[in-house]
N, CA, C and O atoms as a GROMACS GRO file, in nm:
protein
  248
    1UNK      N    1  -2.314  -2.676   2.903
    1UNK     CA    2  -2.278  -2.566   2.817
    1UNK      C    3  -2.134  -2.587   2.767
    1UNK      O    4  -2.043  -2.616   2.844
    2UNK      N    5  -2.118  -2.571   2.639
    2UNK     CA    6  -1.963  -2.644   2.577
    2UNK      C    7  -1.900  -2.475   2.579
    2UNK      O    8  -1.958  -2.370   2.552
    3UNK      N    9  -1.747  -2.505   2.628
    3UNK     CA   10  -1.706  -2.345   2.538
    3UNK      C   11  -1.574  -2.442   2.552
    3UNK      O   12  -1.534  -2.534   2.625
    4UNK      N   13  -1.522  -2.350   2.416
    4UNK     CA   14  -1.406  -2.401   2.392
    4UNK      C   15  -1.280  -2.326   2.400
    4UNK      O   16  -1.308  -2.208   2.419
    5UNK      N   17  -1.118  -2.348   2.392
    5UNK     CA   18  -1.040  -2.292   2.423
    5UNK      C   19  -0.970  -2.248   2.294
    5UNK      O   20  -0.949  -2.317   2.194
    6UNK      N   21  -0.923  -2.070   2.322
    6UNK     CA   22  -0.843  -2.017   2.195
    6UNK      C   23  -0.789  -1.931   2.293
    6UNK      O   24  -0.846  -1.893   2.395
    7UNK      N   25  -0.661  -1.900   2.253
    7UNK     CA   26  -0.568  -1.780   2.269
    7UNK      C   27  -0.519  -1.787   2.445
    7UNK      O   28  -0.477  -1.692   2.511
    8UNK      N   29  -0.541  -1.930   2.492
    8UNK     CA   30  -0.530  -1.905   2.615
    8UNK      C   31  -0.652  -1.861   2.701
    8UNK      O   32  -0.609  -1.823   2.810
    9UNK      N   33  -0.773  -1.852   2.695
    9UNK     CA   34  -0.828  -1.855   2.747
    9UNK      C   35  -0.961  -1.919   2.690
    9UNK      O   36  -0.968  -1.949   2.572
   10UNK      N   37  -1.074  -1.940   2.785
   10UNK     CA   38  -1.239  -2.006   2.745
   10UNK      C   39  -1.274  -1.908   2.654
   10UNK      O   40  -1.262  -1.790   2.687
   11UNK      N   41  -1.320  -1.941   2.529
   11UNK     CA   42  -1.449  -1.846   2.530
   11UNK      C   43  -1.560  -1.792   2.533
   11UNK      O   44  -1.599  -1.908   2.519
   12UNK      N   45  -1.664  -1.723   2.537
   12UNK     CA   46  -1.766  -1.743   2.542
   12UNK      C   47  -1.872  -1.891   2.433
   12UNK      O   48  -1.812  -1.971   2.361
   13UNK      N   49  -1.994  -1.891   2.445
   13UNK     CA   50  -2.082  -2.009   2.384
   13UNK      C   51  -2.012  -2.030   2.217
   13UNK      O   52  -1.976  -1.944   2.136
   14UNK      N   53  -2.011  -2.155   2.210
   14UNK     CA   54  -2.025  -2.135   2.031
   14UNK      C   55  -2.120  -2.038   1.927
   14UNK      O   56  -2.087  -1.977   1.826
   15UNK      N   57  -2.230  -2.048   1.983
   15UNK     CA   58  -2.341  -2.008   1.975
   15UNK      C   59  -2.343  -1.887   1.980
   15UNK      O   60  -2.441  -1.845   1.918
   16UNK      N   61  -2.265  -1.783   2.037
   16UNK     CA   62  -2.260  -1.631   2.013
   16UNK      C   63  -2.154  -1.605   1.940
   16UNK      O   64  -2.108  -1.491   1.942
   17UNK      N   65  -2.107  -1.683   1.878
   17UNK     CA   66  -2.010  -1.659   1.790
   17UNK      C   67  -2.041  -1.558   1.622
   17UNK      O   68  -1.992  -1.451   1.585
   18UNK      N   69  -2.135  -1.647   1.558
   18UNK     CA   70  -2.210  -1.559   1.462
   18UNK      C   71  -2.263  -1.439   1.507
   18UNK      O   72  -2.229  -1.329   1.462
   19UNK      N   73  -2.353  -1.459   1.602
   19UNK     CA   74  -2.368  -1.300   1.668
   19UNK      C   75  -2.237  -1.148   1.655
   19UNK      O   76  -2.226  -1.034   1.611
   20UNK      N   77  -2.173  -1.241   1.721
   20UNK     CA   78  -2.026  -1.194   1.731
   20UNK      C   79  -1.971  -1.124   1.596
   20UNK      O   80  -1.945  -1.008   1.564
   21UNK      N   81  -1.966  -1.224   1.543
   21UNK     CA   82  -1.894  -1.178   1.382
   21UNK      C   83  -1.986  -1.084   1.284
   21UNK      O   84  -1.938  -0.999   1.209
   22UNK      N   85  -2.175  -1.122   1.301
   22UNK     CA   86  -2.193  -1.003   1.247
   22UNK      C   87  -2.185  -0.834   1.334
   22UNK      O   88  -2.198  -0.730   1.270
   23UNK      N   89  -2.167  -0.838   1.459
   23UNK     CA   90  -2.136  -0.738   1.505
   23UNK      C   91  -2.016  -0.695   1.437
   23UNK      O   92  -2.038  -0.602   1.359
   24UNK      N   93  -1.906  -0.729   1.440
   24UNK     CA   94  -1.764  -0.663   1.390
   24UNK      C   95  -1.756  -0.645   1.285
   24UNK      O   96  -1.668  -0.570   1.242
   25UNK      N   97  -1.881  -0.733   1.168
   25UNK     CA   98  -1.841  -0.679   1.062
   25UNK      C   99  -1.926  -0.544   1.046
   25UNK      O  100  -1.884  -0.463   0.964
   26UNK      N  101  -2.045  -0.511   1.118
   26UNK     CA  102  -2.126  -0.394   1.102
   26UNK      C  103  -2.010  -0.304   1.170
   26UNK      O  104  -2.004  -0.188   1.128
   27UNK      N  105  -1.904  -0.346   1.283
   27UNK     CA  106  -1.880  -0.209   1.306
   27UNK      C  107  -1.724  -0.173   1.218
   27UNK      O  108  -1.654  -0.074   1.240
   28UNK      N  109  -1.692  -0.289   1.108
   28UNK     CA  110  -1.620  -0.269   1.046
   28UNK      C  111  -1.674  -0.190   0.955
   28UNK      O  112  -1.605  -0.088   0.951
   29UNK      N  113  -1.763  -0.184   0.877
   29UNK     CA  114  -1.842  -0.094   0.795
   29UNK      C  115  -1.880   0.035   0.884
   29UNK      O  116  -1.835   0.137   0.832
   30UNK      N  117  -1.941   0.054   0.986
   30UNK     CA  118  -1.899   0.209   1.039
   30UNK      C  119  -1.803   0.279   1.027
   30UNK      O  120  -1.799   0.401   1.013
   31UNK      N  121  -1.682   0.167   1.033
   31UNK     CA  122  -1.572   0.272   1.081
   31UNK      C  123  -1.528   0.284   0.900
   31UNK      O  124  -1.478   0.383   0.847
   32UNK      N  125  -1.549   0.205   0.857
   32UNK     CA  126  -1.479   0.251   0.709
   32UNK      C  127  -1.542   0.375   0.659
   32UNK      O  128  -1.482   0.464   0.600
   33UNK      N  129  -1.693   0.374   0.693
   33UNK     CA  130  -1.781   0.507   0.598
   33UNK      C  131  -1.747   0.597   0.673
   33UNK      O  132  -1.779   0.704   0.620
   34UNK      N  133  -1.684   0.617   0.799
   34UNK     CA  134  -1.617   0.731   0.863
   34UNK      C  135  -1.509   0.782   0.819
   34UNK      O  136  -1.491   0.902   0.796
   35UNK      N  137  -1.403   0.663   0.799
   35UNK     CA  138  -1.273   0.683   0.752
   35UNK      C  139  -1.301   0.778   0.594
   35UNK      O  140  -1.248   0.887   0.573
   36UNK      N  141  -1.384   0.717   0.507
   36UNK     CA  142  -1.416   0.798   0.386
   36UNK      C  143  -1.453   0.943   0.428
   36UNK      O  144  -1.389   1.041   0.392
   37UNK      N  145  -1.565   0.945   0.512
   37UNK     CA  146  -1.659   1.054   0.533
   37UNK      C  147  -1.520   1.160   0.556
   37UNK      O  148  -1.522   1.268   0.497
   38UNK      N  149  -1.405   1.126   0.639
   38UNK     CA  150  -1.318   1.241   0.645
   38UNK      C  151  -1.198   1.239   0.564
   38UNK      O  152  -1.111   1.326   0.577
   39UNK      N  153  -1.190   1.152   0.489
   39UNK     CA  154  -1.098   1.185   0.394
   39UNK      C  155  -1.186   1.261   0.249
   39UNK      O  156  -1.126   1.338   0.174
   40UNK      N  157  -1.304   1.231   0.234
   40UNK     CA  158  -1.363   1.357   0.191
   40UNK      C  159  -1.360   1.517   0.244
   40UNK      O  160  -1.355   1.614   0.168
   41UNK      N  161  -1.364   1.523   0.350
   41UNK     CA  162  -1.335   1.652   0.432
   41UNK      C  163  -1.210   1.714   0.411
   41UNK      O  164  -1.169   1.823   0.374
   42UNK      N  165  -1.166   1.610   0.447
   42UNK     CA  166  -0.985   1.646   0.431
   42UNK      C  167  -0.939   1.688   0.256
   42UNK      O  168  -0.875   1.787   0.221
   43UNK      N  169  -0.985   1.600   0.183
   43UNK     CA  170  -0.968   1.644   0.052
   43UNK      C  171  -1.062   1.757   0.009
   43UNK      O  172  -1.027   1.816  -0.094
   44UNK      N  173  -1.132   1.782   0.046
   44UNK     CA  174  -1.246   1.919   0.014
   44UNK      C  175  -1.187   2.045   0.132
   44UNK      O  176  -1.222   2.164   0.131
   45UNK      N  177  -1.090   1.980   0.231
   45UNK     CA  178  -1.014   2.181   0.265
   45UNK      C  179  -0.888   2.149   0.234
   45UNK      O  180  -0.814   2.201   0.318
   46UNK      N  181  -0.821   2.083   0.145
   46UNK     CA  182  -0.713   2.113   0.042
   46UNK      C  183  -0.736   2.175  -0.031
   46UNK      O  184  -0.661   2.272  -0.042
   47UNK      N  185  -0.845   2.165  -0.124
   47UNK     CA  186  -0.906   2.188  -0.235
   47UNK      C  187  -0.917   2.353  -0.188
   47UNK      O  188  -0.838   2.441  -0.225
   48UNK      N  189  -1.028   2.370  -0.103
   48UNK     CA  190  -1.027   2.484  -0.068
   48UNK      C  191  -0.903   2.564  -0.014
   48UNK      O  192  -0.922   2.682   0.014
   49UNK      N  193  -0.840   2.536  -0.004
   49UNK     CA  194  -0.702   2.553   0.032
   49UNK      C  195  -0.595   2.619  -0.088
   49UNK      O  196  -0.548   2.732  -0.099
   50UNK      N  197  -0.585   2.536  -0.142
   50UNK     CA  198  -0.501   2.552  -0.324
   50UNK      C  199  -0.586   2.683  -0.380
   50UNK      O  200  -0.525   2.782  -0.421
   51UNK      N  201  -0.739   2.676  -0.378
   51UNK     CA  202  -0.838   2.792  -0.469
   51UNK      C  203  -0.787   2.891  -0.414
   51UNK      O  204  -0.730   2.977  -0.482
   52UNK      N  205  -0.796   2.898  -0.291
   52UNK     CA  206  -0.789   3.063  -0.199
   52UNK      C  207  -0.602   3.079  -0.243
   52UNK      O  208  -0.588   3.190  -0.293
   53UNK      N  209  -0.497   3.020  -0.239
   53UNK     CA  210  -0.375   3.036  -0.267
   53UNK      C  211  -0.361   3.090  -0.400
   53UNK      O  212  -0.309   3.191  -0.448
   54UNK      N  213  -0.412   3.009  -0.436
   54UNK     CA  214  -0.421   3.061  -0.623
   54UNK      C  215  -0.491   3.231  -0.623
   54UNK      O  216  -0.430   3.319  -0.684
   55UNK      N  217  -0.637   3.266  -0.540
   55UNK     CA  218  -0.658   3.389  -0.541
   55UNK      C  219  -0.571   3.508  -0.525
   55UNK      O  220  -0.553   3.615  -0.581
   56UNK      N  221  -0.508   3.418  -0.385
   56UNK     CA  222  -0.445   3.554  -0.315
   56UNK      C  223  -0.326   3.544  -0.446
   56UNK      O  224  -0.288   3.635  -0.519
   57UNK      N  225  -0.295   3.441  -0.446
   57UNK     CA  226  -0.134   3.458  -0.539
   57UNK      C  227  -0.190   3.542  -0.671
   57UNK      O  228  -0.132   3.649  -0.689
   58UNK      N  229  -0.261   3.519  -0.736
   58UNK     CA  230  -0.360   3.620  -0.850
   58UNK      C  231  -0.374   3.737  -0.802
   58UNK      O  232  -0.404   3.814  -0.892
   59UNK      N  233  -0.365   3.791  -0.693
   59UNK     CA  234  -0.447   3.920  -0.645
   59UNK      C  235  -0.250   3.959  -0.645
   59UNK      O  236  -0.210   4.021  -0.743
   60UNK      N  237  -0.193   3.937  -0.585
   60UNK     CA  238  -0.027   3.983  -0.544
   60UNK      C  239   0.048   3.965  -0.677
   60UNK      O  240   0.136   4.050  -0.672
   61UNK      N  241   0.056   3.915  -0.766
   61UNK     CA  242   0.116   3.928  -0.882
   61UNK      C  243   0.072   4.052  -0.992
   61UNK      O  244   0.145   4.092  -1.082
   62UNK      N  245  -0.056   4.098  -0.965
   62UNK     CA  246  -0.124   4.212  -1.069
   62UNK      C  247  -0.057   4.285  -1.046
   62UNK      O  248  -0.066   4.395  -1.100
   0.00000   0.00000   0.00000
C-alpha cells in the first residue's frame, strides 16, 4: 500500500484522494447556499426593518 508524505505527516491512500476532494467540494457548496440562504434573511429583516421605521416615522410626523 503506497502513501505518501505532505505537511509532515503520511497520508492516507492515493486512491481516496478524489473521494476526498469531491467530498469538500460538495461541502463547499453546502456551506456557500447557507451563507446565501442567510444573507437573504438578513437582508429581508433590514428591509423589514427600514418599512416599519418609515411607518412609525409617517405615523409621528402627522
Amino acid at each position: 500500500m503506497s502513501k505518501f508524505f505532505h505537511g509532515g505527516h503520511y497520508d492516507d491512500e492515493l486512491d481516496t484522494v478524489p473521494s476526498r476532494l469531491g467530498e469538500l467540494t460538495l461541502r463547499s457548496r453546502l456551506e456557500q447556499q447557507e451563507q446565501y440562504r442567510n444573507g437573504w434573511r438578513r437582508n429581508l429583516t433590514i428591509a423589514a426593518l427600514v418599512v416599519i421605521a418609515c411607518v412609525i416615522a409617517a405615523l409621528v410626523l402627522r
